[in-house]
C-alpha positions in Angstrom: 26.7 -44.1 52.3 24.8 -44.1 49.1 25.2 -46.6 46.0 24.0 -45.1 42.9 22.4 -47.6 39.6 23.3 -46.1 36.1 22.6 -46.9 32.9 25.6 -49.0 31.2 26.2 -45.6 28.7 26.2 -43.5 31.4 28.4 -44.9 33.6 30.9 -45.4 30.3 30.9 -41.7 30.1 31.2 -40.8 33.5 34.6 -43.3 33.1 35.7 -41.6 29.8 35.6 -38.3 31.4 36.8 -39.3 35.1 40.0 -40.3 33.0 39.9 -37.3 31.1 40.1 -35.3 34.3 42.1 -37.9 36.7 39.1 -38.2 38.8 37.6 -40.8 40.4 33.8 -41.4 40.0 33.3 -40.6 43.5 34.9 -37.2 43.4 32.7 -36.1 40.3 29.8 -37.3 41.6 29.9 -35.6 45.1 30.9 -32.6 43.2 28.1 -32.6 40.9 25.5 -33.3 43.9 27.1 -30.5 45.7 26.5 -28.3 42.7 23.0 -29.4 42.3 22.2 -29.1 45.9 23.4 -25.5 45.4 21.0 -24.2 43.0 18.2 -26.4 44.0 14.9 -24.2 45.0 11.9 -26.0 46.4 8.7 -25.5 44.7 6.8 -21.9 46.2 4.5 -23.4 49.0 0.6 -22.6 48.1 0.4 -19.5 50.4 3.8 -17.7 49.1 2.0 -18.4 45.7 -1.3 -16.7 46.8 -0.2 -14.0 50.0 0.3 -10.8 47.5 -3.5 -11.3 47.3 -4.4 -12.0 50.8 -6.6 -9.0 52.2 -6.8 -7.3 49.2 -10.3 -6.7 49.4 -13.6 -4.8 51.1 -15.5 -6.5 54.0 -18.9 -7.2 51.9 -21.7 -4.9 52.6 -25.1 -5.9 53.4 -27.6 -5.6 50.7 -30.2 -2.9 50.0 -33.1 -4.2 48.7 -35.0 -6.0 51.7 -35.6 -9.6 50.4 -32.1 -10.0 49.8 -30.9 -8.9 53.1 -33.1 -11.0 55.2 -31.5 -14.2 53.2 -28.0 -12.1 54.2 -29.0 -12.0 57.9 -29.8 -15.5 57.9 -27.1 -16.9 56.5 -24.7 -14.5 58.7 -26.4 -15.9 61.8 -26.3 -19.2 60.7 -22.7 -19.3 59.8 -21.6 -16.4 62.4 -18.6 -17.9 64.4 -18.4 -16.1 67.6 
């Protein structure tokens, strides 16, 4: 069960049109929520967002010039995983 707070204007329009229709409240409001329920998508999740761009690009190649790659083999050692 759910009990639902509106605003005093609100609620006078949701009357006016119940009696419009020959609805009760209750009906137009489960109607509604169904409705809404329906066509509700949740936000994309960070992933979806990103996965067209997942492994998209080149393995990194060591550098050339000599001073360089020693700083490259020390920080692949240092940070190596396996």
């Amino acid at each position: 069960m759910l009990s639902v707070r509106l605003d005093e204007a609100t609620e006078q329009r949701l009357s006016e049109v119940c009696q419009q229709l020959g609805r009760t409240k209750s009906e137009v409001v489960k109607e509604s929520l169904a409705e809404w329920l329906e066509r509700f998508n949740p936000p994309p999740r960070a992933y979806e967002l990103g996965a067209d761009l997942f492994d998209q690009g080149e393995v990194a190649r060591p550098p050339e010039d000599p001073h360089h790659r020693q700083l490259w083999d020390y920080l692949d050692a240092k940070h190596r995983t396996g």
